[in-house]
C-alpha positions as CSV (number, residue, x, y, z in Angstrom):
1,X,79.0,130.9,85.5
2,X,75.8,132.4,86.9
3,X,76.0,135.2,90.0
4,X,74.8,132.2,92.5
5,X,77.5,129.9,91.4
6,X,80.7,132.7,91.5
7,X,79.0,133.9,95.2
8,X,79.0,130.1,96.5
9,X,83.0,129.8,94.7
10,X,84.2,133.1,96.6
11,X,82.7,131.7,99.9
12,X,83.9,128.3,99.7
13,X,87.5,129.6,98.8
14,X,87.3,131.7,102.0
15,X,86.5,129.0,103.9
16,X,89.3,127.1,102.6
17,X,92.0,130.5,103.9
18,X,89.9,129.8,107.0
19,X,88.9,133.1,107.0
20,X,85.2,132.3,108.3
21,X,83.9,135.9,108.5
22,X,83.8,136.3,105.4
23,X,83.1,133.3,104.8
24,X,79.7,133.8,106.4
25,X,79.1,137.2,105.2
26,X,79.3,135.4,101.3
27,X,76.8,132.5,102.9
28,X,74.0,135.4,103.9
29,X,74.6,137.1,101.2
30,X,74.1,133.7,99.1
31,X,70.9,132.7,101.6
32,X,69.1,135.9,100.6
33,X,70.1,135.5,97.0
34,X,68.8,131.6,96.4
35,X,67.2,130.5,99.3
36,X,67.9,128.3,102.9
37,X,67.9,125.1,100.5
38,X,69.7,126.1,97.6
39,X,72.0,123.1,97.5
40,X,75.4,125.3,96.9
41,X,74.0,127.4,99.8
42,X,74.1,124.3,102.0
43,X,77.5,123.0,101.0
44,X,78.6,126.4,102.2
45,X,77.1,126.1,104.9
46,X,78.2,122.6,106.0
47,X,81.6,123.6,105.4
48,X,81.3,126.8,107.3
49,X,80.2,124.5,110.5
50,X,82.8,122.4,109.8
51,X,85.6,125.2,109.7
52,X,83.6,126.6,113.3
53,X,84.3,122.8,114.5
54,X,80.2,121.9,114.5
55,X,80.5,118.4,113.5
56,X,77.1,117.5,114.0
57,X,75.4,120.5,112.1
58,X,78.1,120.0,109.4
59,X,77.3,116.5,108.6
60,X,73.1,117.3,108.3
61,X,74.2,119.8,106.2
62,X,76.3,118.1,104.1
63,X,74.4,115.1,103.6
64,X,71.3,117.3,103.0
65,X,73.1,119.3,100.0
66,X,74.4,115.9,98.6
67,X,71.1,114.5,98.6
68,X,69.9,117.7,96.6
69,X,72.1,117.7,94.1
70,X,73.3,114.4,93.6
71,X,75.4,115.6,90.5
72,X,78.0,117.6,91.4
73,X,81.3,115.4,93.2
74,X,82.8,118.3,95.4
75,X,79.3,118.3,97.5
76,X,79.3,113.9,97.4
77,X,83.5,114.0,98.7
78,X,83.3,116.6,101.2
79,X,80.3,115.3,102.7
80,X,82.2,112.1,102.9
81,X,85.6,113.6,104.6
82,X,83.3,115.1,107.5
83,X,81.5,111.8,108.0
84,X,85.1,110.1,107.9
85,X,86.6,113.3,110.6
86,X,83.2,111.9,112.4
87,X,84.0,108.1,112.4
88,X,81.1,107.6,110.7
89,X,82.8,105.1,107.8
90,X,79.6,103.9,106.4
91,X,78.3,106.7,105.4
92,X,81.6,108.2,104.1
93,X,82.1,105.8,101.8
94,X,78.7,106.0,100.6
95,X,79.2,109.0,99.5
96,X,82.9,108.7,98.2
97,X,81.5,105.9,96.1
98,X,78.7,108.1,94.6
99,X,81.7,110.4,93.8
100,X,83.4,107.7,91.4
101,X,80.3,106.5,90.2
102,X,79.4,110.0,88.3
103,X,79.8,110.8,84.9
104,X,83.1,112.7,83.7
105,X,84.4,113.2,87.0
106,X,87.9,115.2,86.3
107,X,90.8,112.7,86.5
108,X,92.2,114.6,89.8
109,X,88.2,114.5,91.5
110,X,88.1,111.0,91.1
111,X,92.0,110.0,92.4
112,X,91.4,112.0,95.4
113,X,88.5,110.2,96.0
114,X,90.1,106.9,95.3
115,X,92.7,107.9,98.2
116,X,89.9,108.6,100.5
117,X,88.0,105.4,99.7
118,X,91.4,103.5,100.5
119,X,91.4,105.4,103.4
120,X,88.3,104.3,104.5
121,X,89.0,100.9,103.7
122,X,91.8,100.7,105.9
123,X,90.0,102.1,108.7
124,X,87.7,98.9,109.0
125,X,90.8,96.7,108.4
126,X,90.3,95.7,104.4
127,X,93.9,96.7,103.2
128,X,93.2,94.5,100.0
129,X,90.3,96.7,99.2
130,X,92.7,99.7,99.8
131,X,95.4,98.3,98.1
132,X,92.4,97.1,94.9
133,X,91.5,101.0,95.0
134,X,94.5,102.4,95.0
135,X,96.2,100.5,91.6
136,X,93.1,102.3,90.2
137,X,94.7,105.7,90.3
138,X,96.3,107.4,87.3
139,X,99.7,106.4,86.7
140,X,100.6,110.4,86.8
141,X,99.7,110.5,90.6
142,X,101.6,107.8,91.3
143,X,104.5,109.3,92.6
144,X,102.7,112.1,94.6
145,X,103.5,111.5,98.7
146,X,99.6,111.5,99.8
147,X,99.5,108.6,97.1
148,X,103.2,107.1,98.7
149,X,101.6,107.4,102.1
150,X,98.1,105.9,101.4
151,X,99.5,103.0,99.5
152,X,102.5,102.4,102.7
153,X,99.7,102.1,105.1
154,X,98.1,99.3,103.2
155,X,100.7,97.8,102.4
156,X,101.9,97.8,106.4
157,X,98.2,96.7,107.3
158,X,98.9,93.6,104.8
159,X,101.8,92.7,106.4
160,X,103.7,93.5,103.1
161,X,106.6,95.1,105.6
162,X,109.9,95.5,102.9
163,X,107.4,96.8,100.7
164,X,105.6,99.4,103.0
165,X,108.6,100.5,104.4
166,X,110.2,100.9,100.8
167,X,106.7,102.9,99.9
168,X,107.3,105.2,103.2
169,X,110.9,106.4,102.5
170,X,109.6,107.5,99.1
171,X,106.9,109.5,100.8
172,X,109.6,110.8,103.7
173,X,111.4,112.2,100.3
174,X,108.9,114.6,100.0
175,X,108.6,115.3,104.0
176,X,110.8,114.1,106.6
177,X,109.4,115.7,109.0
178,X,105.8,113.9,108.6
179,X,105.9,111.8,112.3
180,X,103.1,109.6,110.9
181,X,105.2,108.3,108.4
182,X,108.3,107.6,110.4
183,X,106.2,105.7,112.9
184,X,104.9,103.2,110.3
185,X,108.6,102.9,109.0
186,X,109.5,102.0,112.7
187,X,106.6,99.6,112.8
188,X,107.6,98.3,109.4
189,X,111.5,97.5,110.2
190,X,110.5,96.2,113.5
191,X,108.6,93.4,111.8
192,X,111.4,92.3,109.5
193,X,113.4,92.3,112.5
194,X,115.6,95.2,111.6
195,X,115.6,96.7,115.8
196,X,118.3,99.2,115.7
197,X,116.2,100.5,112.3
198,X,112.7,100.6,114.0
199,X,114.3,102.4,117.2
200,X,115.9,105.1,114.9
201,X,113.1,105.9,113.2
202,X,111.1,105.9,116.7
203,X,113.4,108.3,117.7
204,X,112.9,110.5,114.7
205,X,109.0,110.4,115.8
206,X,109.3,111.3,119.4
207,X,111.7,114.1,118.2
208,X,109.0,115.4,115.8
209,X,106.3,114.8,118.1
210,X,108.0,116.7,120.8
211,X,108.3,119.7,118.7
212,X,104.7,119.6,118.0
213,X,103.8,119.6,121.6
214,X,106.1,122.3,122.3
215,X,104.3,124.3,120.0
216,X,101.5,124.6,121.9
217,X,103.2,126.6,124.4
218,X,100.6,127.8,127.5
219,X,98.1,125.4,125.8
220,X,99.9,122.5,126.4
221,X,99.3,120.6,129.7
222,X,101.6,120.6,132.4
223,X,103.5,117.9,133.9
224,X,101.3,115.0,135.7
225,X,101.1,116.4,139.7
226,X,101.0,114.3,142.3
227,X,97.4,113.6,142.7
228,X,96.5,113.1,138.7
229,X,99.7,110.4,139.0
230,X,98.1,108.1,142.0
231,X,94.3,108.7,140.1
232,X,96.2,107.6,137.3
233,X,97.7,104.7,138.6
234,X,94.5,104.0,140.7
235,X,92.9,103.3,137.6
236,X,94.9,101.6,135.8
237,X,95.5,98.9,138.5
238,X,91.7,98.8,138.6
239,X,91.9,97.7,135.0
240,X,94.3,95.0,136.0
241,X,92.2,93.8,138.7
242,X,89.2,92.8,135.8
243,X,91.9,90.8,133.7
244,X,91.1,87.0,133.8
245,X,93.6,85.0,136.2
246,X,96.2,83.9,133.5
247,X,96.5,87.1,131.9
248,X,96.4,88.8,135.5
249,X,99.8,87.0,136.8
250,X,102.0,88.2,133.8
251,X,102.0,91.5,135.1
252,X,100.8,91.3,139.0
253,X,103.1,93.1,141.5
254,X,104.4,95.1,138.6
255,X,105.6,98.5,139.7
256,X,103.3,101.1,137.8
257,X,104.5,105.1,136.9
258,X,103.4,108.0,135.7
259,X,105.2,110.2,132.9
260,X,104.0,112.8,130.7
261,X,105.6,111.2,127.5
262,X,108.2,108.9,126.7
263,X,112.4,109.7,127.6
264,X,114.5,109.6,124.3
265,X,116.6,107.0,126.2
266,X,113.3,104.6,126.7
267,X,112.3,105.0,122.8
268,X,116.3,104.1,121.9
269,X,115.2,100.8,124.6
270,X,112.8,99.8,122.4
271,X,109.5,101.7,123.8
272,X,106.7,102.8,121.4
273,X,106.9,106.8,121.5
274,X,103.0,106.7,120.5
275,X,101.9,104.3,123.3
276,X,99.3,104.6,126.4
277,X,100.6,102.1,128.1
278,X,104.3,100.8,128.1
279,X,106.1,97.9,129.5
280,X,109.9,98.5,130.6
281,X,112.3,95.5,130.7
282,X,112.8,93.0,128.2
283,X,110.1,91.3,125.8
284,X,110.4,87.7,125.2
285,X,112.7,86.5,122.2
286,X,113.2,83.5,120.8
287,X,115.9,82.8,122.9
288,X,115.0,84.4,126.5
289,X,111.6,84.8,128.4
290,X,110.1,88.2,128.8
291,X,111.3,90.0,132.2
292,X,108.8,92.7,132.8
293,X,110.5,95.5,135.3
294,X,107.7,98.4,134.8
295,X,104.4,99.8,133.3
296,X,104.5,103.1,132.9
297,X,101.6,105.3,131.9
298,X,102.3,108.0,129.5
299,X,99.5,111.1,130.4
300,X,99.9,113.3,127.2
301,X,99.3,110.2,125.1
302,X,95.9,109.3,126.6
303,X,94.8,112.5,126.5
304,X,95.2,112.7,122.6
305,X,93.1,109.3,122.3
306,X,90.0,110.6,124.6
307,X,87.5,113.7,124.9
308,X,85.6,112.0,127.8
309,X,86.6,111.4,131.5
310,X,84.9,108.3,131.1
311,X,86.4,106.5,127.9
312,X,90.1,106.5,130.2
313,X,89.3,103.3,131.7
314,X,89.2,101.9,128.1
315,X,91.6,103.4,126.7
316,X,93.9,101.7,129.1
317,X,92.3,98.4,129.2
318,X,93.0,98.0,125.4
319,X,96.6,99.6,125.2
320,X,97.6,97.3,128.4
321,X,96.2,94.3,126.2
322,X,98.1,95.3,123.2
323,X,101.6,95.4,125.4
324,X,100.8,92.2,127.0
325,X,100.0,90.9,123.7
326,X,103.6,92.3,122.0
327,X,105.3,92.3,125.3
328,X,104.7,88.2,125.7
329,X,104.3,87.3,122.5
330,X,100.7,86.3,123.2
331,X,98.8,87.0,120.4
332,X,96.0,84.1,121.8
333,X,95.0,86.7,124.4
334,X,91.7,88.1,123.2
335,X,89.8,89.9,126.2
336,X,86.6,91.6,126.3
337,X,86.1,94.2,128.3
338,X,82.4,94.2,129.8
């Protein structure tokens, strides 16, 4: 291994101990030794601005190092994670497929980037491509949880529900406390019709979801005042004012609220711990029409799906469709929001 090469492995390894001081003293040290453009100096480098939360900087970098040295599949796979953390799918998987397409690529390289590519996949709603990438992983890795949790997910996204939900337990074996995973259970059983199932396991996600936020102590945000609840509300009744007439007069006159998250006693009623928007009362059934008594708007929730002011309005528009849609049974409803 030459001095460049174990300089550019002690840096990296700091970075991964997030310890990004000296992570950056290795980087100038490895800048003075091999140059700005050294490829390794620029995978450092990308990762550093990653670690320091510089997306943008991160993702020149990255791509610049990748496109320097073409040959080696760390630079190709992390490029592609901070294009995927980025939303930028195209691109990732661009790069995760360059990954698989190299030459003697360890076994453990190239199933890791199988995982992301199926990750990918499902994130632009191809779970057959997921699922296609995923039987193409070692049968040794089969049993590992990220591999249990990857292959759940697509099996959930094609509507393979006793499967996915068979899949998730396995992968709650290894952690029970993984929320993610209990919430696609819940999704699962609730689509075979298995309620008192679906609510349990919501309830286990709303429990573990709590303890997160409680974590945050002083960082987390206090209860919704008076005058964020009426903005709140304000808005969201502005939303329902641009919903077409037929759409409009299944939830007119409906008495809107303001919570920070979801009560344990709405989640054991049936309410989705994870969503914006909720509807309180009872969704129609093959037997009985829906009886809407309440939308309720859960704060803390749409502050984890936006950074901007400005993408609220959105953010309700589409979780209000999605209740209307599950609430009613009206999977026909397809709006566009201007």
């Amino acid at each position: 291994m030459s001095e460049i090469d174990a300089l550019i492995d002690r840096g990296l390894a700091a970075v991964e101990d997030e310890n990004t001081e000296a992570a950056a003293a290795v980087l100038e040290e490895a800048t003075a030794m091999a140059g700005a453009e050294h490829a390794r100096v620029l995978h450092l480098r990308g990762l550093l601005a990653w670690a320091n939360e510089d997306l943008e900087n991160a993702t020149a970098t990255l791509l610049k190092a990748a496109d320097q040295e073409a040959g080696r599949p760390e630079i190709h796979f992390d490029c592609a994670e901070c294009l995927y953390s980025m939303e930028e799918i195209e691109e990732a998987e661009e790069q995760v497929r360059k990954v698989l397409e190299l030459p003697d690529v360890p076994g453990e390289q190239a199933d890791d980037a199988r995982l992301l590519l199926a990750q990918l996949r499902l994130s632009v709603d191809d779970p057959a491509g997921a699922l296609e990438t995923l039987e193409a992983i070692d049968a040794v890795r089969k049993t590992h949880p990220a591999y249990l949790g990857a292959l759940g997910s697509a099996q959930l996204a094609d509507e393979q529900f006793d499967a996915a939900v068979t899949t998730l337990r396995k992968a709650l074996e290894h952690d029970d406390a993984d929320a993610d995973l209990h919430y696609q259970v819940g999704i699962g059983l609730e689509a075979v019709g298995d309620d008192a199932g679906a609510r349990q396991a919501m309830t286990k996600v709303l429990e573990l979801d709590t303890e997160e936020w409680a974590e945050l102590g002083d960082d987390a945000p206090p209860a919704p005042d008076f005058a964020e609840t009426q903005e709140l509300r304000s808005r969201l009744e502005e939303v329902l004012e641009g919903l077409p007439d037929p759409v409009l007069k299944l939830v007119a006159a409906t008495p809107i609220t303001v919570q920070a998250r979801a009560s344990a006693e709405q989640v054991a009623g049936g309410v989705d711990p994870r969503g914006t928007v909720i509807f309180l009362g009872s969704p129609k059934s093959d037997e009985d029409e829906a009886e809407l008594k309440g939308i309720v708007v859960m704060r803390d929730l749409l502050l984890t799906q936006v950074d901007e002011d400005d993408e609220i309005d959105e953010e309700l528009f589409y979780s209000l469709l999605e209740q209307i849609q599950h609430f009613f049974r009206r999977d026909d409803i397809i709006v566009a929001q201007a």
